[in-house]
C-alpha positions as CSV (number, residue, x, y, z in Angstrom):
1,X,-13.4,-3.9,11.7
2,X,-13.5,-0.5,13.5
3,X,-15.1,2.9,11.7
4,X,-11.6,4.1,11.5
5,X,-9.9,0.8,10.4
6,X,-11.7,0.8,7.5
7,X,-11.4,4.3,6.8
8,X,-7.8,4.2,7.2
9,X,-8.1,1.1,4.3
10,X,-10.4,3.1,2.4
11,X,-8.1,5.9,2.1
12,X,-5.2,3.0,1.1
13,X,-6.8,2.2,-1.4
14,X,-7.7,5.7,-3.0
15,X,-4.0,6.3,-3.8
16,X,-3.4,3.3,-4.9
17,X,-6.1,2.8,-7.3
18,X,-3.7,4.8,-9.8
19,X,-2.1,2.9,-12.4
20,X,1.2,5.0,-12.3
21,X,1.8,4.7,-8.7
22,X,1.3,0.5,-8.4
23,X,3.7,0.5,-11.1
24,X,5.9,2.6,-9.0
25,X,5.3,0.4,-6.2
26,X,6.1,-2.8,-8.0
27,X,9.3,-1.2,-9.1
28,X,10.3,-0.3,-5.8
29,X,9.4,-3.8,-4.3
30,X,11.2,-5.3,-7.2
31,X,14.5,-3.4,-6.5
32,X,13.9,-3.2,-2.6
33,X,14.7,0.2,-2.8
34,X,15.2,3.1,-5.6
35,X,15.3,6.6,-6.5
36,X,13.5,9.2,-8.4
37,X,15.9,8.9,-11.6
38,X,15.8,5.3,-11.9
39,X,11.7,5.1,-11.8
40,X,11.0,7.5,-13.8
41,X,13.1,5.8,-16.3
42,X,11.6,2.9,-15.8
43,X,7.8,4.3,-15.5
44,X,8.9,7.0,-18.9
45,X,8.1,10.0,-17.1
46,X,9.8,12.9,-15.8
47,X,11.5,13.1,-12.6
48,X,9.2,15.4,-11.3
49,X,6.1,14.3,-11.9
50,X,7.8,10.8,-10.4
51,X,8.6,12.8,-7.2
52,X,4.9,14.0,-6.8
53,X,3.5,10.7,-6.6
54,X,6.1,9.5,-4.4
55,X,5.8,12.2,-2.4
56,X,1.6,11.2,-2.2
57,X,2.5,7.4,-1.3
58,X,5.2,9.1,1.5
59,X,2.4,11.1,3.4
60,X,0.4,8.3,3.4
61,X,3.3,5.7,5.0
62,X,3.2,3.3,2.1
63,X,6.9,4.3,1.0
64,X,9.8,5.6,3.3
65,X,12.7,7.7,1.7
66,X,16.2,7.3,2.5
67,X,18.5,10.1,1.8
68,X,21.9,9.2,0.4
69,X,24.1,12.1,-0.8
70,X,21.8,14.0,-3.0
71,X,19.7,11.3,-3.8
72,X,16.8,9.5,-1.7
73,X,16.1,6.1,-2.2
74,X,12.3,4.5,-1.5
75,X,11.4,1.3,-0.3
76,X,8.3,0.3,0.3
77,X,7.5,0.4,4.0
78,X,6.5,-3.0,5.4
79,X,4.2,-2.6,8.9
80,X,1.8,-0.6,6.7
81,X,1.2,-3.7,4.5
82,X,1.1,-6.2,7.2
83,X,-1.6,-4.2,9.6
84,X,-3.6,-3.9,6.2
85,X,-3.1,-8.0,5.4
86,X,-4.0,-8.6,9.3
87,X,-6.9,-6.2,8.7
88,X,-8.2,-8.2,5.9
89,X,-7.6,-11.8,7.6
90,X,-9.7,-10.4,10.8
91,X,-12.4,-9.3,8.8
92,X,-12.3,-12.9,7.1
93,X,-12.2,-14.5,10.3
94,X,-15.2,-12.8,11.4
95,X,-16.8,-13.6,7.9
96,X,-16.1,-16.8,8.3
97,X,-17.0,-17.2,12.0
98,X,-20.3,-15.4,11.5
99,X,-20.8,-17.5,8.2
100,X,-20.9,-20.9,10.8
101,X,-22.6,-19.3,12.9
102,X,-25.5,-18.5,10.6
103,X,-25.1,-21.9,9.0
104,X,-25.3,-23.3,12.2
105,X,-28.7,-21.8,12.7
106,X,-30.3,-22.4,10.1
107,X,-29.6,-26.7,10.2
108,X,-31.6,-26.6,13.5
């Protein structure tokens, strides 16, 4: 994993070590999409403080807003989750290939 991989994941994980926004997220990926009125329902918080923190998980490309008359609808924005997943499995990979290799060395 690159210097700037693993920032880029480090900074992933910073906003979404926050309880309010994983529950946002699990909302969102449990309706596929939805907007600011029906989360912060769901979360019991105001709409605005519901917009902040989508508005934190949109500058960092983790949700995607869809405007719809006056109301934009979030879902959860796919590619971001899979190059962090393929992120992860590389650096298991190597783990795991370094892992044999050190193994490997040590039995002779």
């Amino acid at each position: 994993m690159s210097c700037e991989q693993a920032i880029e994941i480090e900074t992933l994980f910073e906003v979404l070590a926050n309880d309010t926004r994983l529950r946002m997220l699990h909302l969102i990926v449990k309706e596929g999409e939805a907007w600011t009125t029906d989360l912060a329902a769901g979360l019991e918080m105001k709409p605005q403080a519901v917009s902040n923190q989508l508005r934190r998980l949109q500058d960092r490309g983790i949700v995607a807003g869809r405007r719809s008359g006056n109301n934009v609808f979030y879902r959860l924005v796919v590619i971001l989750l899979e190059r962090a997943l393929c992120l992860i499995e590389e650096s298991n990979e190597r783990s795991r290939i370094h892992n044999l290799e050190r193994n490997g060395h040590e039995s002779t």
